[in-house]
LUMGU-678222 format. One record per residue (C-alpha): residue in one letter; x, y, z. Coordinates in steps of 0.001 Angstrom, whole numbers, padded with zeros to 6 digits, always signed. Layout:
N
AXYZ;...
END
This chain:
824
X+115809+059436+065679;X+117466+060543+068809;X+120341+063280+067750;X+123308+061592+070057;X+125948+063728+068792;X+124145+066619+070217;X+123220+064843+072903;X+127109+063547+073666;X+127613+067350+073311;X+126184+068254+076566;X+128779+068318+079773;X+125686+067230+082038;X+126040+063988+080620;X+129587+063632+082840;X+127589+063382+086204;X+124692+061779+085215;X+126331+058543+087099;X+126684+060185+090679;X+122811+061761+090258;X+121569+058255+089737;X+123382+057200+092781;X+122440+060478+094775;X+118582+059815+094111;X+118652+055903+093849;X+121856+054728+094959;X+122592+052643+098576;X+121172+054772+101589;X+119794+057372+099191;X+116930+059319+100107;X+115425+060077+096316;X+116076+063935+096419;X+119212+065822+094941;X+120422+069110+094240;X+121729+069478+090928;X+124199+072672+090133;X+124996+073233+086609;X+126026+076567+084637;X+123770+077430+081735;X+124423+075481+078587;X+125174+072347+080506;X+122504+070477+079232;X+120714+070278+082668;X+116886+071556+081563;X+117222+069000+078734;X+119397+066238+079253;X+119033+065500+082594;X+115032+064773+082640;X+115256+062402+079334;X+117743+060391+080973;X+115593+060133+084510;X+112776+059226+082203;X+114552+056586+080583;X+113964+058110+076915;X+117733+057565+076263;X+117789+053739+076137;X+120776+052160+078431;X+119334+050206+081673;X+117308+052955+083242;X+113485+052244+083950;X+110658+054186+082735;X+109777+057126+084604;X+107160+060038+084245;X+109211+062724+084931;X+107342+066703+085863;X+109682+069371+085162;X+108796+072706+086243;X+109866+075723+085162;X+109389+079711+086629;X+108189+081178+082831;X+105662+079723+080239;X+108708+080793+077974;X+111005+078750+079069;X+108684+075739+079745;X+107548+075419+076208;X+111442+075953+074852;X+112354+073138+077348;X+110084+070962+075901;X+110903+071659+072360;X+114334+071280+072741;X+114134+067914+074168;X+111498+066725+071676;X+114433+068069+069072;X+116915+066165+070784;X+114504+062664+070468;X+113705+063586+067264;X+110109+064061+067694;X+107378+066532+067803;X+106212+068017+070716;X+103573+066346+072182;X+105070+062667+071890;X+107643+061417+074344;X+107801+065172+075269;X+104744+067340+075797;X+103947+070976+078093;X+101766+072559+079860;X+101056+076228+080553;X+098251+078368+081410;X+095669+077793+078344;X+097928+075527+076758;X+098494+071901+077251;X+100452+069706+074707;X+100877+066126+075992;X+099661+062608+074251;X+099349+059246+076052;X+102804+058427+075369;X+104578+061715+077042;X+106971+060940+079472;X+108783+063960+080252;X+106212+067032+080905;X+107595+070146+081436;X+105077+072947+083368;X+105139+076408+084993;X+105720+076185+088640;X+102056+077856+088485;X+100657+074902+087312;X+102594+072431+089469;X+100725+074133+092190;X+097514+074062+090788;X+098320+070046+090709;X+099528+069436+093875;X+096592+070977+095697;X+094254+068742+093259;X+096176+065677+093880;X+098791+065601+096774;X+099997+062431+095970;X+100745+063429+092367;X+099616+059825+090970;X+101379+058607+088213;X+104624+061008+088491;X+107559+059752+089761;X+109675+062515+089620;X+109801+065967+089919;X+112468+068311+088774;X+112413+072121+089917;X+114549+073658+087207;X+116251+077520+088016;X+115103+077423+091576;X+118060+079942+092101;X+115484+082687+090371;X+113396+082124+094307;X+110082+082673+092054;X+107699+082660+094900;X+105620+079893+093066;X+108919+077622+093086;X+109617+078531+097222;X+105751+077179+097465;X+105917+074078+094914;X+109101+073056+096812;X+107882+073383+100607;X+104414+071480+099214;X+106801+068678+097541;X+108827+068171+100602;X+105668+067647+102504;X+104278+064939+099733;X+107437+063203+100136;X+107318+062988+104106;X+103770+062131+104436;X+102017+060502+101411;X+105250+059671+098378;X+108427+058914+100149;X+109570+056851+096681;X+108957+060214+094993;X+112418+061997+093403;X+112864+065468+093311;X+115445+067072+092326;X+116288+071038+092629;X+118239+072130+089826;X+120250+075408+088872;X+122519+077291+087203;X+124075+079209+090811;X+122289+078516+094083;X+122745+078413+097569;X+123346+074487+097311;X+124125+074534+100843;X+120778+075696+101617;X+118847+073766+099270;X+120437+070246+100719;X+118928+071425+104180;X+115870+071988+102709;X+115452+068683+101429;X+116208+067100+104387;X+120189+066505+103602;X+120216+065738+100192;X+123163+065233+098315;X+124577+067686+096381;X+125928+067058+092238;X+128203+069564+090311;X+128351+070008+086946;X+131167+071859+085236;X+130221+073905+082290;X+132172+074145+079357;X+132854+078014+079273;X+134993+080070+076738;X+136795+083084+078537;X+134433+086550+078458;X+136307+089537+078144;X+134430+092396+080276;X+134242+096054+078911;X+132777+098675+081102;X+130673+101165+079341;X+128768+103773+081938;X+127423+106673+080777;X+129217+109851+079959;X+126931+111951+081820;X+125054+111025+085100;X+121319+109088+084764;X+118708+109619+086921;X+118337+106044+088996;X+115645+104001+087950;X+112052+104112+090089;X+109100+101984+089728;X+108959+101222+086214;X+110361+104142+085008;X+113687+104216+083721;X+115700+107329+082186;X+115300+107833+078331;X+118959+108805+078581;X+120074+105569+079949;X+117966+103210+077349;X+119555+106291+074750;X+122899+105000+076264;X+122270+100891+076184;X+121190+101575+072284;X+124716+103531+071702;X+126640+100213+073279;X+124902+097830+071222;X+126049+099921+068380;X+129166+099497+069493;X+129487+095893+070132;X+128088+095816+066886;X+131267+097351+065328;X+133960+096041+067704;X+133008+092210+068041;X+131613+089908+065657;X+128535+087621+066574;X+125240+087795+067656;X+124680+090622+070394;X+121845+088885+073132;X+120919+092973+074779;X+119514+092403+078769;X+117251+095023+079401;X+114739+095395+082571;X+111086+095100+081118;X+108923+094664+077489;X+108894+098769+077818;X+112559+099219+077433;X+112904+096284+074644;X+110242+098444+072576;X+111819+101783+073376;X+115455+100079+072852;X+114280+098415+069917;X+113120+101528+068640;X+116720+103340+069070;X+117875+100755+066891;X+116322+101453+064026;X+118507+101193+060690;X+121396+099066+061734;X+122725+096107+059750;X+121503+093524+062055;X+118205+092138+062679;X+116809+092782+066130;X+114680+090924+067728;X+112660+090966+070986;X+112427+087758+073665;X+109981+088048+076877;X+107152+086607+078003;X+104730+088414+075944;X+106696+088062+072499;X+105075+085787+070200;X+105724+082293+069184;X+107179+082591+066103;X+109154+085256+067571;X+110512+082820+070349;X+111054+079964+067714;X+113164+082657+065533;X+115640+083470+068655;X+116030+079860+070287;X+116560+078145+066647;X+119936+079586+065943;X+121509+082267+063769;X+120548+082986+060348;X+122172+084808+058022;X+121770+088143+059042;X+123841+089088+062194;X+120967+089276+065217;X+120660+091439+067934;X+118608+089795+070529;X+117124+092031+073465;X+115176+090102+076304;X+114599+090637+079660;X+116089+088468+082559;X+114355+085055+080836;X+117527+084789+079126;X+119951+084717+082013;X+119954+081022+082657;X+115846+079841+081234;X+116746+080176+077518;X+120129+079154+075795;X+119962+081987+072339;X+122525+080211+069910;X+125106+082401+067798;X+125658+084894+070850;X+129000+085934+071422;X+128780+089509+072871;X+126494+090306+075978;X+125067+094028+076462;X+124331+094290+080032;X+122138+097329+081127;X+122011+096162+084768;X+118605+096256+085575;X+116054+094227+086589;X+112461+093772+087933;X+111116+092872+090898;X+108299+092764+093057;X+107385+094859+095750;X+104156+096353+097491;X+104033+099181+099235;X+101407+098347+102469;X+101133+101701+103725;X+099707+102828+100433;X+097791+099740+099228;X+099550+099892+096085;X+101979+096468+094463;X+103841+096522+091741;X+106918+095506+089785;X+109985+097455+090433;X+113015+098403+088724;X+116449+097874+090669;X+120014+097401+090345;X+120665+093442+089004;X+122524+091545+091497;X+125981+090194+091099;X+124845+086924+090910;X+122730+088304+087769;X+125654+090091+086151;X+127841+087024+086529;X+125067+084380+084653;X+124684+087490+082022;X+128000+087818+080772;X+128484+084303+080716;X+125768+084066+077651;X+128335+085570+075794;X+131060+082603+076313;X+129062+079419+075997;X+130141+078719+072307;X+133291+080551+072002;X+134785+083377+073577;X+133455+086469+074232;X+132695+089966+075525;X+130287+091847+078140;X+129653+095456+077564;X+128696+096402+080760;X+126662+099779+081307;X+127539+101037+084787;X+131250+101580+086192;X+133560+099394+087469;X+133471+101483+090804;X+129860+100853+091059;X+130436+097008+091120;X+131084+096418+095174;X+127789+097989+095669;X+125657+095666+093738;X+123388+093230+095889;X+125152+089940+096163;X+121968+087749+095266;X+118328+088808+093796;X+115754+089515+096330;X+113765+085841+097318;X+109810+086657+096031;X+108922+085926+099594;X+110509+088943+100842;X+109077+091694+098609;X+106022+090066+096736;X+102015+090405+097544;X+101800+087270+099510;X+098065+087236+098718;X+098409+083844+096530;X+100822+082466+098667;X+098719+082561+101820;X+095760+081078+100218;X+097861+078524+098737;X+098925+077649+102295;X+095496+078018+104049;X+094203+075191+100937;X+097450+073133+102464;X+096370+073209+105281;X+099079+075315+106999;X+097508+079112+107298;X+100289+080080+109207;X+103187+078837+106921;X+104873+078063+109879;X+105511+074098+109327;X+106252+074726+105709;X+110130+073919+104582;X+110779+077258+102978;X+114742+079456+102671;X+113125+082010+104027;X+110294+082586+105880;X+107624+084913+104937;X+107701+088824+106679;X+104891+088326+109299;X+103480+091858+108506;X+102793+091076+104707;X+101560+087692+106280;X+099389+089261+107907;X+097992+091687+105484;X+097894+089143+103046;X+095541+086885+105246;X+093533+090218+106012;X+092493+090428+102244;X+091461+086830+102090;X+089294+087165+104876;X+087581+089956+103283;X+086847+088173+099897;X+085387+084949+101896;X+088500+082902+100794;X+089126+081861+104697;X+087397+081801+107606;X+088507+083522+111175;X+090549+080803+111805;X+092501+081393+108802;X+091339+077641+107200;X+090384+077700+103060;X+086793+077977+102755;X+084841+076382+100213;X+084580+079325+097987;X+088747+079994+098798;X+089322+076283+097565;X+087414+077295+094375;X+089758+080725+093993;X+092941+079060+094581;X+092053+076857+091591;X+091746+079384+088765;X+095368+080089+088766;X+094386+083646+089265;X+095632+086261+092383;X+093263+085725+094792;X+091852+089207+094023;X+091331+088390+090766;X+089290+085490+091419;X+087158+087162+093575;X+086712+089776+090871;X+085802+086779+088608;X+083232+084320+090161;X+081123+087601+092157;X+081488+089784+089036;X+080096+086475+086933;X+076947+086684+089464;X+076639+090518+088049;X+077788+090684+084373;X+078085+087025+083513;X+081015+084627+082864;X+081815+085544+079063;X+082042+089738+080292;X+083885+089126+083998;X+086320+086512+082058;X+087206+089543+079638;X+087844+092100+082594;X+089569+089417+084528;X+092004+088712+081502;X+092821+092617+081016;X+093568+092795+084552;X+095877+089719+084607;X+098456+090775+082286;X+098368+094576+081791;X+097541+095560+078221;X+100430+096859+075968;X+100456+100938+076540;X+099356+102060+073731;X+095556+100392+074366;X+095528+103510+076671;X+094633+103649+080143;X+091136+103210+080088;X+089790+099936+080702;X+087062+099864+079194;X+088939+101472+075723;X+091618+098781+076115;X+088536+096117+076488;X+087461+096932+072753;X+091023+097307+071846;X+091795+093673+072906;X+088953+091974+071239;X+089699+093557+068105;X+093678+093331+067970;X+095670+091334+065977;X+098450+091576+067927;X+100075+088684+070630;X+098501+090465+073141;X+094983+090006+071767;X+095654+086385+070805;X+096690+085614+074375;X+094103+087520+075778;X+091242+085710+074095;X+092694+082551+074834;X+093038+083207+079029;X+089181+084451+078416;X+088177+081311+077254;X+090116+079740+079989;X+088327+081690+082493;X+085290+081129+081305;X+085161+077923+081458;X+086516+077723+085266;X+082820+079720+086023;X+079412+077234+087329;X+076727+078406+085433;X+074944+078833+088915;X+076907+081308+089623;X+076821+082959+086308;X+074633+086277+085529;X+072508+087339+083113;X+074954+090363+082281;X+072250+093098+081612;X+074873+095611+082913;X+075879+098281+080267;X+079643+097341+079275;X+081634+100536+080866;X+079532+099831+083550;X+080326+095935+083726;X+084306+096558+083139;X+083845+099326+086359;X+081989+096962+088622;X+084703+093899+088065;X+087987+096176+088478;X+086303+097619+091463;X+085347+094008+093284;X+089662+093080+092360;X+090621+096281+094120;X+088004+097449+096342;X+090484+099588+097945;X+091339+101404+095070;X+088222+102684+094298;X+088487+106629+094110;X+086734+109636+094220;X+087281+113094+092435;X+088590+115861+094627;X+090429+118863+093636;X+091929+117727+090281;X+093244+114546+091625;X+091091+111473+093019;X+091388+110096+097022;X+091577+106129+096980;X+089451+104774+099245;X+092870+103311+101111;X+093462+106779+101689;X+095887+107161+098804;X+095426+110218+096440;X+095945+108945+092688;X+096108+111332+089803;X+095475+110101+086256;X+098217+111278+083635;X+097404+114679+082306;X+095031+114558+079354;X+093110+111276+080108;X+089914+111091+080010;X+089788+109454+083301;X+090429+112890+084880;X+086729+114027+084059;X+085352+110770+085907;X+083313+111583+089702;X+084680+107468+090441;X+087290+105662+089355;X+088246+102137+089634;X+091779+101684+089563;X+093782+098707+088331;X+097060+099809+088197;X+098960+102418+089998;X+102003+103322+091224;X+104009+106341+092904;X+106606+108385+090972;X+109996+109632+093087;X+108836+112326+095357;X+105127+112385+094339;X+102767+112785+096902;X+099877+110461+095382;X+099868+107850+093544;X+100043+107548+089198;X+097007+106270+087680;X+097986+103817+085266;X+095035+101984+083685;X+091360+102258+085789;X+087999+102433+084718;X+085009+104873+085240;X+082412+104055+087803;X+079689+105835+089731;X+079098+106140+093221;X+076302+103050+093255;X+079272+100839+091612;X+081838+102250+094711;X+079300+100923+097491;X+078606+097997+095576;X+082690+096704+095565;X+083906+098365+099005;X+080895+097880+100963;X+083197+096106+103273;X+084574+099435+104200;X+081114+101559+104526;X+081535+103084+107667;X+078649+105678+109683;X+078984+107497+112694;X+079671+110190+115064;X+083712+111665+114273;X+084906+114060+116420;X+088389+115342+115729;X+090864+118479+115825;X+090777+120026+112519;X+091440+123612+111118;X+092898+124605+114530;X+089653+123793+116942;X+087276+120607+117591;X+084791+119451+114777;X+081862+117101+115459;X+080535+115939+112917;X+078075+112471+111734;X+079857+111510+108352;X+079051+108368+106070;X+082516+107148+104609;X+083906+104822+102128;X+087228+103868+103597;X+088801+107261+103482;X+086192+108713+101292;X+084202+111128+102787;X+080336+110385+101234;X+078502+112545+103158;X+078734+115066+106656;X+076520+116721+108959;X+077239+118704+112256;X+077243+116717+114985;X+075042+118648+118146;X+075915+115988+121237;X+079590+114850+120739;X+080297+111696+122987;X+082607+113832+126047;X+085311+110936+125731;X+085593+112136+121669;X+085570+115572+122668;X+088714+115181+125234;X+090598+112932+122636;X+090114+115658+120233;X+091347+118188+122208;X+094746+116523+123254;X+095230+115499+119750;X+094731+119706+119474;X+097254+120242+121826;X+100134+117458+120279;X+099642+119711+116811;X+100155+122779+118111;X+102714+121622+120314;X+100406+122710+123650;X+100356+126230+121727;X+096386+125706+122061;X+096590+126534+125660;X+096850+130290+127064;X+100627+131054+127944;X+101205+133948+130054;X+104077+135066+130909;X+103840+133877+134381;X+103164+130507+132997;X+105812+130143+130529;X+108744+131169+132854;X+106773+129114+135920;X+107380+125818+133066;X+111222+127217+132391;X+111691+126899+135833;X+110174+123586+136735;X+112488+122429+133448;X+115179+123894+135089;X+115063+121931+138439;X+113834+118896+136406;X+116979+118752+134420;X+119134+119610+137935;X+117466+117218+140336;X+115390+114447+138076;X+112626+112659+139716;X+110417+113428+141531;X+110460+116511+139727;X+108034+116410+136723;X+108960+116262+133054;X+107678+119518+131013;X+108284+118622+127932;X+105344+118654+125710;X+105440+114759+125803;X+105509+114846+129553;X+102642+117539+129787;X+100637+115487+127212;X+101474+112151+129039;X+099728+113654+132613;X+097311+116010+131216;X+094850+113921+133410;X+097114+115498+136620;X+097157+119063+135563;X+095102+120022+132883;X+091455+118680+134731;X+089109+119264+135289;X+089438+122161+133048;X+090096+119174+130268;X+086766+117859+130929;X+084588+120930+130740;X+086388+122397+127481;X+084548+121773+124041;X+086478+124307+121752;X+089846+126010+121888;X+088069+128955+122954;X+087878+126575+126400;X+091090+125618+126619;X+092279+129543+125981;X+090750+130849+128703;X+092499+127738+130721;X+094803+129385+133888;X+098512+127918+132929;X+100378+128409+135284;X+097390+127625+138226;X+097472+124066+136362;X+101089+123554+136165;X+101096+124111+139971;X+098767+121308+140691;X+101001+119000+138350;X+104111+120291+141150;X+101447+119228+143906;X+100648+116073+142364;X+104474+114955+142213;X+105222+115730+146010;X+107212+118751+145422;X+105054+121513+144942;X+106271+123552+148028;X+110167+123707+147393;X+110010+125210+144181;X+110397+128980+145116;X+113049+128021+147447;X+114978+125766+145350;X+114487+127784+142238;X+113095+131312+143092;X+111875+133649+140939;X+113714+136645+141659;X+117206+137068+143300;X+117608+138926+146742;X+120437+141627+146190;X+122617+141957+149378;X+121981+144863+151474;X+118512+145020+150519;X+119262+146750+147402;X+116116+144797+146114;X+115352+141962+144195;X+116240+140753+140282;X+114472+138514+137972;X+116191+135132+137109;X+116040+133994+133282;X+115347+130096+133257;X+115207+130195+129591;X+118378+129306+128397;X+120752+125822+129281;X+121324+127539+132753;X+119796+130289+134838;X+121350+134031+133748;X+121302+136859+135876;X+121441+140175+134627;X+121984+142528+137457;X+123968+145969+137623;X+127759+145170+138285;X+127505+147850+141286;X+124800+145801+143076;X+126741+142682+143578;X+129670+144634+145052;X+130525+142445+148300;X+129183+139200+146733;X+132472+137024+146563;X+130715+134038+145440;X+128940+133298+142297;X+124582+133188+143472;X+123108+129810+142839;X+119833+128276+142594;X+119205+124001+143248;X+123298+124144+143555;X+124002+125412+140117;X+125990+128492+139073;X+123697+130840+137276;X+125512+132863+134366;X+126111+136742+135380;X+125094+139075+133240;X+127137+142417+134822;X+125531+145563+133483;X+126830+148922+133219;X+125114+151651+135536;X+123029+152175+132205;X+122278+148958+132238;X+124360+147847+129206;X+126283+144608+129032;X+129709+145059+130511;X+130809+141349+131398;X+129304+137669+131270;X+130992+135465+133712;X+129774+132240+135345;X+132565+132742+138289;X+132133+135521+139803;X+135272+134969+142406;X+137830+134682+139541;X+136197+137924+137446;X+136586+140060+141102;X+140199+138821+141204;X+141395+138871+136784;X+138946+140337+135037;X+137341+143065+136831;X+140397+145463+136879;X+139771+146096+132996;X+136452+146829+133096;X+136642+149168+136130;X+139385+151169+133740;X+136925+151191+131244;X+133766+151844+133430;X+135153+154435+135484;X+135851+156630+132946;X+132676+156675+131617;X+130797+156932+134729;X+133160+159292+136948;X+130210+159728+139467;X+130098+155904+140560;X+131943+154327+143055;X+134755+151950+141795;X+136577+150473+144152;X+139600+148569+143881;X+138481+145561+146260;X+134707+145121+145327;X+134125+141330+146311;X+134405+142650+150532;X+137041+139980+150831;
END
């Protein structure tokens, strides 16, 4: 029996009129966007009514709703199967990875955006649905950018009577309408009870969250709130933390209060889910969960939010090979849906853990998946489409050419495209598993090795991450998995037999491999760039990213690793080994063969030129030889590389030729071109003009010692026109009036000094230049001790000299001082 008063309940049901007549009405265009706050009924109500499961006029539809979490999806469903009064399965059914629920009478079925995607590239027409409905595309899950861009192709090419409809809680609506092609845009207002907002931050400072570490004394902190809320407010408490870590560690902290806590994420199980989404019971409940619960999951009873505001997100880090979820700062637009959880039955409060002050520097809006994600699965997704490039694809925002690129680099790699960038045969088969790319290279060529049954079970590990405590040792956490009890275990048998099945048996193995060895060889073929040697303590990726495993592990003792999981601590030079497995150097060459590499190297290192035949994998250095005939071309590059790391210190500076350089600086800096630049970019820039063909004949920095300077800077001078005015525009030495002989001039400084005895320049009235600049006048004592600096000599004869004559001339009683000394 349908549950109307429930249904009546829901403020969706107010616009249900104007979406009819956005997707069906005169001069509509079948697509909407649909924004409606959390609570509104939108996941629920609105696809039963497009279905026509709520009686009235409205024809039968099949209706696909798809949602960003397997979590969500199968709470979607059993809500509306609730609301019908039915069981899952009937009018109402799901699908997930490894779990499909539908019957022959289902109507409405809700899916991951995963397996939308899976679908389309299958069947592009999508036969038999007539609608589809992308629930919480606000969240910009990469898979729901995709789904979308693939949808509004369908609809333009091959199912222009097709409906979809982008729904959400807050969303660039704007944006979305564009996307569909001007689509009109439906408002739902929510029915919200006011949320009083505390602000809670910690008493002393926290260290800011990086990778997927967050500070013990912050989740110490979040715990001592929900205390708090506990004993100020009454109702449940729903707790937002960042990731299934913090729940535990939170959960842990907890321990002993008069509520019953329980944990919500994507990993928890079923029962677990059931317990939370049914309603209070008769214990108060604290509820923690990750961002699911901002606006995929309604928890009934809450009426006090704990907001720790974090979140996770994506990112990958090129330079270093390495991807990975993140902690940051939750956005605004995050904060806003969380606290208004704790309002949608009755009024309410938001503890939230971070100071008002710290609000105006929140991000505005998440970060888009598109942005910051491995866009491995997303290119091959496109390349299946048709559209390698992305570039006729209706997406927000377009994908970062550089991770494009990269992304299309891997697939290339593993055989999934060919050079033109188009889906091969063996890429169409990847892109159906529902697996990263990687990972479904890892499957079908470690089936060929250690069967389907063994690569499925490696495959599944490496898919979702095992819980912590099954260690970080793959193949430990392989044995730990088949015999756990746990939701972990249960899950991970079930994507195993999923796998498995998705495997030919022609391409399946006889898997005679010894199991350590088997778990090695598949981790290695997903990341053959993370394969690792030992060195020093630590391991050297073959990326060229050191990794160390966490003191203690067994791992450290390994000659090869194969790592799964890594990721780089705050100021850390290499990389933290998070789960790998142990391999040998016949596995390594097996899984990176792709970047085997032998030849001839010839490079500056240690301070002189080494030549040298090595055989490398990647960055790893396998083996090394000296190398008797280095190519001459090597040789030269190695040597200027020589010279830009010691900063042209390589060379052999006299005297000569380091004030020869001052002084062509000098007149560079006066006069500009034609003059050459002596910097040591400039030098390096024309070595060709200057430094041969003494460059040519040098093999060692014992060569390029014995190298004449300043001979070599002169034939740079003579090679830029102007090598005969340098001694006349600046000299090296200063001619003293009335012969009284000549005095070196100091280039070194921003201007040329002089340093001459005060005596000698008696009857000079005007300051001495060189290339029309003042030098600076060092006046010296007859002992030759610094008696004035003056860079104008006329007004020193005429103001400043009278003092120091005083003062001179009664210390040297023997010199002439006279009272006129300029001759004027």
């Amino acid at each position: 029996m349908i549950r109307t008063e429930a249904l009546s309940a829901l403020p969706v049901r107010s616009v249900l009129p104007a979406l009819r007549t956005a997707l069906e009405g005169p001069g509509a265009d079948g697509a909407a966007v649909l924004c409606a706050p959390p609570g509104t009924g939108k996941t629920t109500l609105v696809p039963l009514a497009l279905a026509g499961l709520l009686g009235g006029d409205a024809a039968p539809r099949r209706i696909v709703v798809a949602e960003p979490r397997r979590i969500a999806a199968r709470a979607a469903a059993r809500r509306m199967a609730w609301l019908l009064g039915e069981r899952v399965g009937e009018s109402v059914g799901f699908t997930v990875r490894g779990e499909r629920r539908v019957g022959p009478r289902t109507r409405v079925e809700v899916v991951t955006t995963g397996v939308l995607l899976q679908r389309l590239q299958r069947d592009q027409e999508l036969a038999g649905v007539d609608a589809v409905m992308l629930d919480e595309c606000h969240e910009r899950h990469l898979d729901a950018d995709t789904a979308t861009a693939f949808l509004v192709d369908v609809r333009a090419a091959l199912r222009p009577e097709l409906w979809l409809l982008a729904a959400s809680a807050t969303t660039d609506a704007e944006g979305w309408s564009r996307l569909l092609g001007g689509a009109p845009v439906v408002v739902a207002e929510g029915v919200s009870y006011p949320v009083e907002t505390l602000w809670a931050p910690p008493v002393r400072p926290v260290r800011p969250p990086h990778g997927l570490r967050v500070d013990p004394a912050q989740l110490t902190h979040i715990a001592s709130v929900v205390r708090r809320a506990l004993a100020e407010r009454a109702g449940d408490v729903l707790c937002f933390l960042p990731g299934v870590g913090e729940i535990a560690r939170v959960a842990g902290l907890l321990s002993g209060v008069d509520a019953e806590v329980l944990q919500v994420h994507g990993r928890a199980p079923a029962a677990v889910q059931d317990a939370v989404l049914s309603g209070p019971g008769e214990r108060r409940r604290v509820v923690l969960a990750t961002s699911v619960a901002e606006s995929s999951l309604t928890v009934p009873g809450v009426r006090v939010v704990v907001d720790s505001g974090l979140a996770r997100e994506p990112r990958v880090d090129h330079a270093r090979g390495l991807s990975a979820l993140t902690t940051v700062r939750a956005s605004l637009a995050s904060a806003r849906q969380r606290a208004g959880r704790a309002g949608r039955e009755a009024p309410g409060t938001v503890y939230r853990c971070w100071a008002r002050a710290e609000e105006a520097r929140l991000p505005a809006f998440p970060a888009p998946e598109i942005k910051v994600a491995d866009l491995g699965a997303f290119a091959l997704q496109a390349a299946c489409w048709g559209d390698p490039a992305a570039s006729s694809l209706a997406l927000l925002d377009a994908p970062p050419a550089g991770a494009l690129a990269a992304a299309r680099e891997v697939l290339g790699a593993i055989g999934a495209v060919d050079r033109s960038g188009r889906a091969t045969e063996r890429g169409e088969r990847m892109a159906r598993l529902g697996l990263h790319p990687r990972l479904a290279r890892a499957l079908l060529d470690g089936a060929a090795e250690v069967g389907a049954r063994r690569a499925a079970e490696v495959v599944a590990l490496l898919s979702e991450e095992p819980p912590r405590e099954y260690g970080d040792d793959l193949a430990g956490a392989l044995r730990r998995a088949r015999a756990g009890a746990d939701a972990y275990g249960a899950r991970w048998r079930q994507e195993v037999r999923r796998l498995s099945s998705q495997v030919p048996k022609s391409l399946s193995g006889d898997g005679a491999l010894a199991e350590d060895a088997a778990v090695g060889l598949v981790t290695a073929l997903a990341q053959p760039e993370r394969v690792a040697r030992a060195r020093g303590g630590g391991f050297l990726m073959v990326s060229g990213t050191g990794a160390e495993p966490a003191e203690g592990s067994r791992l450290r003792q390994a000659p090869w690793l194969a790592v799964a999981v890594a990721d780089r601590p705050a100021g850390a030079v290499s990389a933290r080994v998070r789960l790998a497995a142990v391999i040998d150097e016949g596995t390594a060459r097996a899984a990176a063969g792709a970047l085997h590499a032998r030849g001839g190297e010839v490079r500056w290192s240690g301070g002189d030129v080494v030549a040298r035949e090595v055989e490398r994998l990647g960055a790893v250095e396998l083996r090394a030889r000296p190398l008797r005939e280095p190519d001459a071309a090597l040789v030269r590059e190695a040597l200027l590389d020589g010279l830009r790391q010691t900063e042209l210190g390589a060379l052999g500076w006299s005297r000569g030729a380091r004030e020869l350089r001052q002084r062509m600086a000098f007149v560079r800096e006066a006069l500009g071109e034609p003059w050459p630049e002596v910097s040591d970019a400039g030098l390096l820039e024309r070595a060709g003009e200057w430094l041969e063909p003494e460059l040519s004949r040098a093999r060692r920095r014992a060569d390029l010692e014995r190298v004449d300077v300043a001979a070599a800077l002169r034939r740079l001078l003579w090679a830029s026109g102007v090598g005969g005015r340098l001694d006349e525009l600046a000299p090296e030495r200063y001619e003293l009036p009335g012969g009284r002989g000549r005095v070196r001039i100091d280039y070194s400084g921003d201007r040329p000094v002089l340093a001459v005895k005060l005596q000698s320049l008696f009857g000079v009235s005007r300051t001495p230049e060189v290339a029309g600049v003042r030098m600076r006048v060092h006046l010296l004592s007859p002992a030759g001790r610094p008696a004035a600096v003056t860079s104008d000599l006329e007004t020193f004869w005429t103001q400043g000299y009278r003092a120091v004559r005083a003062e001179l001339r009664g210390r040297y009683p023997k010199h002439a001082w006279p009272e006129e000394p300029s001759g004027s």
